[in-house]
One Martini backbone bead per residue (centre of mass of N, CA, C, O) as a GRO file, in nm:
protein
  248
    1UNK     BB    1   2.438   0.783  -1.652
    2UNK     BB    2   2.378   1.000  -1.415
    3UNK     BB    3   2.103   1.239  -1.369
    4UNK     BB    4   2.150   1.519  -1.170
    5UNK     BB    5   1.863   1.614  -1.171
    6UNK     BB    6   1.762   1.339  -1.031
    7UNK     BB    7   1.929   1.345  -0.757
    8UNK     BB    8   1.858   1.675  -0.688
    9UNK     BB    9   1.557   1.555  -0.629
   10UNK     BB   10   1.269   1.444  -0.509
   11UNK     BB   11   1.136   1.217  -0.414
   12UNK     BB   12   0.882   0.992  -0.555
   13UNK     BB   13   0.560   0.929  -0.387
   14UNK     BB   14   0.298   0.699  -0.374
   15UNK     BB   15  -0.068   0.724  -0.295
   16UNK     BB   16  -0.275   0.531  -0.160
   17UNK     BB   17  -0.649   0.673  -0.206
   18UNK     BB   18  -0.941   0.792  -0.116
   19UNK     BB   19  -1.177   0.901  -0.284
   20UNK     BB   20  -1.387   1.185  -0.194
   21UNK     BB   21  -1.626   1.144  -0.421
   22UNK     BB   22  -1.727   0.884  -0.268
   23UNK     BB   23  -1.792   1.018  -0.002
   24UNK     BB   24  -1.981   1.113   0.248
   25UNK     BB   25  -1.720   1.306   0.336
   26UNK     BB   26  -1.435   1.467   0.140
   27UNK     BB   27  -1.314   1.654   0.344
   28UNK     BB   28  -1.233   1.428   0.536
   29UNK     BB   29  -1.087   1.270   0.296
   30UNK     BB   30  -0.886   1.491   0.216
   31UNK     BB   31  -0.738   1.507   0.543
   32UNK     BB   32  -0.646   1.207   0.511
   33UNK     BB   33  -0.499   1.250   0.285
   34UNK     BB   34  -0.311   1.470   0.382
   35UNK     BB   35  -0.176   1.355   0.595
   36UNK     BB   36   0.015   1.154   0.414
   37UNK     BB   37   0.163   1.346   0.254
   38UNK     BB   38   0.286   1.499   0.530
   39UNK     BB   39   0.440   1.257   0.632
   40UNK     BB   40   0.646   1.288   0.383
   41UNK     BB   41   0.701   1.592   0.287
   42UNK     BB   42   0.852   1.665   0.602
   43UNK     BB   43   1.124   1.494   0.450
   44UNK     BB   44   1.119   1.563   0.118
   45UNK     BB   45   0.907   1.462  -0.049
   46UNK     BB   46   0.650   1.349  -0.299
   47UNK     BB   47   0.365   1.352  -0.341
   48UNK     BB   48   0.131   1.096  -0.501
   49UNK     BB   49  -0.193   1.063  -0.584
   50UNK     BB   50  -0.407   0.801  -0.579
   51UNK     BB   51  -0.670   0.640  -0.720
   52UNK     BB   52  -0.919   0.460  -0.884
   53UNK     BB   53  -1.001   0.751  -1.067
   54UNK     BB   54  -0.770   0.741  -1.203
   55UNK     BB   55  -0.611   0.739  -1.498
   56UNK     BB   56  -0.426   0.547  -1.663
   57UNK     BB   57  -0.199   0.733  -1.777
   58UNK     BB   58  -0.147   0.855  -1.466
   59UNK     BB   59  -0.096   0.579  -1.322
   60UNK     BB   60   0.142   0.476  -1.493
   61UNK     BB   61   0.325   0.710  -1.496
   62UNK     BB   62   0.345   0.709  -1.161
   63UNK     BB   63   0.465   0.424  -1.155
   64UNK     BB   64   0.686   0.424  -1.336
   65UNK     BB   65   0.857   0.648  -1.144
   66UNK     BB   66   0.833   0.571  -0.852
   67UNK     BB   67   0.998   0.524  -0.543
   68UNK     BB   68   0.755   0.522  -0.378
   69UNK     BB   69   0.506   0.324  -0.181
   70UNK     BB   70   0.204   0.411  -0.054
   71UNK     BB   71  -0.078   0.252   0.189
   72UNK     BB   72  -0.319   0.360   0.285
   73UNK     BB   73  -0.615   0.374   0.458
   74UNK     BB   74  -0.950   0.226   0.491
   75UNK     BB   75  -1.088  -0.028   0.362
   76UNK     BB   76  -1.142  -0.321   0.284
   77UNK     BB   77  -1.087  -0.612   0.167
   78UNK     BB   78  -1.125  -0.833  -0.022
   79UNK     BB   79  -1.145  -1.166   0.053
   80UNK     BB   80  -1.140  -1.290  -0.266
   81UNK     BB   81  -0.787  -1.253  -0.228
   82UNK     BB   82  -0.821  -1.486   0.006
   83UNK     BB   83  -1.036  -1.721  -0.027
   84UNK     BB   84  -1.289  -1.581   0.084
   85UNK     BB   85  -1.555  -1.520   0.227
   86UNK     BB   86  -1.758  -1.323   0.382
   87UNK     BB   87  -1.654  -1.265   0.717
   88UNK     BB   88  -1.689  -0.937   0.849
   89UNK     BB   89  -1.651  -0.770   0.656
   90UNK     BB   90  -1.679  -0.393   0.516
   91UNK     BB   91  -1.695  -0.173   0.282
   92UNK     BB   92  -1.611  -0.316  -0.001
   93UNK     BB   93  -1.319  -0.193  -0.214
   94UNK     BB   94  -1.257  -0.285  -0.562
   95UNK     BB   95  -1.112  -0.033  -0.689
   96UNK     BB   96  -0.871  -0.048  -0.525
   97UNK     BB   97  -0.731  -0.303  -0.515
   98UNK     BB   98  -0.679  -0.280  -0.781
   99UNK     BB   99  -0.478  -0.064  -0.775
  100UNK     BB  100  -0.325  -0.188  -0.562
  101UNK     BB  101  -0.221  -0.466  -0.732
  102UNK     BB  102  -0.105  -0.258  -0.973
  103UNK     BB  103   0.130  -0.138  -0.780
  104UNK     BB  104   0.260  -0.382  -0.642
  105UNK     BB  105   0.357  -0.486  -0.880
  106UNK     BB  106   0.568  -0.271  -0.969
  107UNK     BB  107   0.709  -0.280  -0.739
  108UNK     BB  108   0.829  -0.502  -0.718
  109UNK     BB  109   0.958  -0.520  -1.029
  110UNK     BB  110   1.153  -0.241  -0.883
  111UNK     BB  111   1.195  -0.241  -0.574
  112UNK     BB  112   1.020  -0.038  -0.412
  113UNK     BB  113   0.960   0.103  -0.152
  114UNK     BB  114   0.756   0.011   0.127
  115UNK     BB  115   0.415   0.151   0.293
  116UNK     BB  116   0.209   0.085   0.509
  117UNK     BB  117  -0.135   0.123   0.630
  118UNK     BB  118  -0.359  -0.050   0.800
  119UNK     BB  119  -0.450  -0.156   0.501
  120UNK     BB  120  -0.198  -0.170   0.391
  121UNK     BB  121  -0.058  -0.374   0.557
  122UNK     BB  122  -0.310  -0.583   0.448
  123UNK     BB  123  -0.201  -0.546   0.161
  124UNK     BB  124   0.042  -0.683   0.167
  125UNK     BB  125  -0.031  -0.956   0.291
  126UNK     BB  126  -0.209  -1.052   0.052
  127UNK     BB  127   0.014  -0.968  -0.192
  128UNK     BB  128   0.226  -1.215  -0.035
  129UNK     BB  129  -0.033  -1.458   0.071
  130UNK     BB  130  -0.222  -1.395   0.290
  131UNK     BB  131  -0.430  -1.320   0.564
  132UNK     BB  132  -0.779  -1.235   0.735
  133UNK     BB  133  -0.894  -1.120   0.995
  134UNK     BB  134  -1.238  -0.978   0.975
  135UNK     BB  135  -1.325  -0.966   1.296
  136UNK     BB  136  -1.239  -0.751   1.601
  137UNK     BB  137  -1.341  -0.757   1.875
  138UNK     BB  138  -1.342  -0.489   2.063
  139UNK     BB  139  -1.077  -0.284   1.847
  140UNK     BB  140  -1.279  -0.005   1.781
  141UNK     BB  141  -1.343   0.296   1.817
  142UNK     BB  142  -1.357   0.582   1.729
  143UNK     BB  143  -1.384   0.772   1.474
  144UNK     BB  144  -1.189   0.995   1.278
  145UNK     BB  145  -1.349   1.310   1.425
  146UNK     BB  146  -1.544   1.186   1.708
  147UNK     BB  147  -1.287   1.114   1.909
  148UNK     BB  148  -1.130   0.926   2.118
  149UNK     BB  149  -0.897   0.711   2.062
  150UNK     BB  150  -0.816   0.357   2.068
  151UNK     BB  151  -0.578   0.220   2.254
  152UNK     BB  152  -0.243   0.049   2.283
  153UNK     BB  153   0.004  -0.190   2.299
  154UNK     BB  154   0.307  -0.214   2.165
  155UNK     BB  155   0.538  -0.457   2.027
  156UNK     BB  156   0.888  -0.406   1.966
  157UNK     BB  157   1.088  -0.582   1.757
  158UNK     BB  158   1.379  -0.670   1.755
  159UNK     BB  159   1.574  -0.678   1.484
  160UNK     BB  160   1.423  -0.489   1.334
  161UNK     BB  161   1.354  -0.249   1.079
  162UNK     BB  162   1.124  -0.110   1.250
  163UNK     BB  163   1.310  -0.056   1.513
  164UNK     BB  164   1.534   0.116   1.358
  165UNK     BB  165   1.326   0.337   1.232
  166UNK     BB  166   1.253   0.425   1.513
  167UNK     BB  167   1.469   0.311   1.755
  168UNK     BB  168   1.321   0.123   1.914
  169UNK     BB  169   1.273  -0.185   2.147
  170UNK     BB  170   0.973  -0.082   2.284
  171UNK     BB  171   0.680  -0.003   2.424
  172UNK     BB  172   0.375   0.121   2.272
  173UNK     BB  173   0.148   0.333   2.187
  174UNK     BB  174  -0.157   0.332   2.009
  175UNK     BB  175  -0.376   0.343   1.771
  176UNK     BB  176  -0.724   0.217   1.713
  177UNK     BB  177  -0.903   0.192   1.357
  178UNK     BB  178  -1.006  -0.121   1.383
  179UNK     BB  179  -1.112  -0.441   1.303
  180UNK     BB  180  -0.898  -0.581   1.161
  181UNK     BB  181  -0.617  -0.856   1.132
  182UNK     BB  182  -0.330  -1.034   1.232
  183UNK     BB  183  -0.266  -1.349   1.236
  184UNK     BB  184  -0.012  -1.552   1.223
  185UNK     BB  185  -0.116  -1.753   1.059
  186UNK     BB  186  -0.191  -1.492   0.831
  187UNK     BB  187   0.118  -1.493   0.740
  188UNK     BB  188   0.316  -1.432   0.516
  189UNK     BB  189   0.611  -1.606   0.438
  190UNK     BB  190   0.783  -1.323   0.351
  191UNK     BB  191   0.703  -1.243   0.654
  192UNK     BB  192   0.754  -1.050   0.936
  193UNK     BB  193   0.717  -0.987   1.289
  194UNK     BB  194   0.763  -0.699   1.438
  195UNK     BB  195   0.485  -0.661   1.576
  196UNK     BB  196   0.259  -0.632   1.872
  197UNK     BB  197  -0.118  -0.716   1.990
  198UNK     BB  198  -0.330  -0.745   2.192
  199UNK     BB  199  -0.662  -0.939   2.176
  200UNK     BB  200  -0.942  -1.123   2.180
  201UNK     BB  201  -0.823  -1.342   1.926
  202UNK     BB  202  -0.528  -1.268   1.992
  203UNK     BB  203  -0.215  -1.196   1.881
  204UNK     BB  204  -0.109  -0.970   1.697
  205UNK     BB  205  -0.013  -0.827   1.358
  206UNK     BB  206   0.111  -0.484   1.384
  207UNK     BB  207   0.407  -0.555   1.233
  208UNK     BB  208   0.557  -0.583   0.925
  209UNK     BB  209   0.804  -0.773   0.682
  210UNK     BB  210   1.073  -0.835   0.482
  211UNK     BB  211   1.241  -1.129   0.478
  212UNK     BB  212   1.503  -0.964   0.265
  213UNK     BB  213   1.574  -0.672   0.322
  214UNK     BB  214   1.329  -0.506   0.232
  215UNK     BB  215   1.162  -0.183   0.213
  216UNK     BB  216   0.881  -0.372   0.362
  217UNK     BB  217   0.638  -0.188   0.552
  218UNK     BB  218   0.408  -0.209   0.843
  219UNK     BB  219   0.098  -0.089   0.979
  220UNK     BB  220  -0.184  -0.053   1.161
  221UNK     BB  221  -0.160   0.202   1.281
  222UNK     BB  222  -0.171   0.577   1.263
  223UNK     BB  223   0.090   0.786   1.226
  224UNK     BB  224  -0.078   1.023   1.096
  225UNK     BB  225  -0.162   1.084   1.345
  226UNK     BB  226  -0.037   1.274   1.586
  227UNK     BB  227  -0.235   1.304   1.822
  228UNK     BB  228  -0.176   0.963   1.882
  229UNK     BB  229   0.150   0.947   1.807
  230UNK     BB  230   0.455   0.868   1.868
  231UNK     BB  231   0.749   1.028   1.790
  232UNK     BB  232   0.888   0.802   1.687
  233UNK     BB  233   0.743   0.726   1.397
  234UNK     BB  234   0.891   1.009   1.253
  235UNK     BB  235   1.093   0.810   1.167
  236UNK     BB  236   0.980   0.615   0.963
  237UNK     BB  237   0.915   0.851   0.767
  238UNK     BB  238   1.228   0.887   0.704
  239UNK     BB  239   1.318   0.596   0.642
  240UNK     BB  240   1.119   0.611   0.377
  241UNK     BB  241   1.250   0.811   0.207
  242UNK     BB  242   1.553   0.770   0.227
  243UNK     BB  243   1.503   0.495   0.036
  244UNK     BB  244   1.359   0.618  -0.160
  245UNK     BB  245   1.611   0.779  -0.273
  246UNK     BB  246   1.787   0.581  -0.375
  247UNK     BB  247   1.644   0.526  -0.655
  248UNK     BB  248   1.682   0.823  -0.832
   0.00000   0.00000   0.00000
């Protein structure tokens, strides 16, 4: 019997960010984690922020409640998760990675909707199985909270769930934070390439999903920074807590 309490509750949704206290600047390192949490809070969730420091028994109690899992930008991902020598890779949060891939864990095995965000993206990618162009000449202007971000045209592929959630099935301007990719080649069997953006390195695929018709969504682009990202955008993350609803 469904517990009344449960159902008339905000989904609970974690939300994996760097450390603060890890960071040269911690300040903004809050900053940019508060973006993440009101990307979904102001849809009706409750953010749950984990780090590599949260305590082990608040992180596993965390994640066996929670509704939905976003995995935020960041560091990049150890090399060594996809079986590669480090070769382009920079800033390289092996703490982070850890607790991301037993997030991942948990998530797979309870079937909880998942939304990745730039390094999110890619660590989908990574832990479906897939790799990363380790970096892309020319593709990430200044950082942000330092200047006009750089962007790029993105290509939404028609009939995926990410169009769906989108509204929309045709080109948008996006913001571009990264050093590294995803070409076709390195996309895991189980997902398939929602988005495209051309690069010096050939066309990157910047939005993946599972293959199976889960709520499990990537994106390259950082839609949590709204002064430079499309109002469509606003729907994805409206229909990531909806998604997170349905598990309560």
């Amino acid at each position: 019997m469904t517990d009344p309490a449960s159902v008339n509750r905000p989904p609970r949704i974690v939300v994996t960010v760097a450390a603060p206290e890890d960071s040269s600047d911690p300040a903004l390192e809050r900053r940019r984690g508060d973006n993440y949490a009101a990307s979904i809070e102001r849809h009706g969730a409750v953010a749950v922020r984990l780090t590599a420091r949260t305590p082990a028994a608040e992180r596993d109690a965390a994640l066996a409640a929670m509704d939905g899992l976003m995995f935020s930008g960041g560091a990049d991902l150890s090399p060594a998760l996809y079986g590669q020598a480090v070769d382009g890779a920079t800033e390289i949060d092996e703490a982070r990675d850890a607790l991301e891939a037993a997030a991942w864990a948990v998530a797979e095995a309870r079937s909880v909707p998942v939304l990745g965000i730039c390094r999110g993206l890619q660590a989908i990618n990574v832990f479906s199985g897939g790799t990363i162009l380790q970096h892309v000449e020319g593709h990430v202007g200044a950082a942000w909270g330092s200047g006009p971000p750089a962007t790029h045209p993105l290509e939404i592929v028609a009939g995926t769930q990410l169009a769906a959630a989108l509204g929309i099935a045709e080109e948008l301007e996006v913001n571009a934070y990264h050093h590294q990719g995803i070409l076709a080649a390195d996309l895991a069997p189980g997902l398939t390439a929602a988005a495209w953006a051309d690069s010096p390195a050939g066309p990157l695929v910047e939005g993946a999903e599972a293959r199976d018709g889960r709520f499990v969504i990537g994106v390259q682009c950082h839609p949590e920074r709204t002064e430079s990202t499309p109002e469509a955008f606003e729907r994805l993350f409206a229909a990531f807590v909806a998604a997170a609803s349905t598990r309560r």
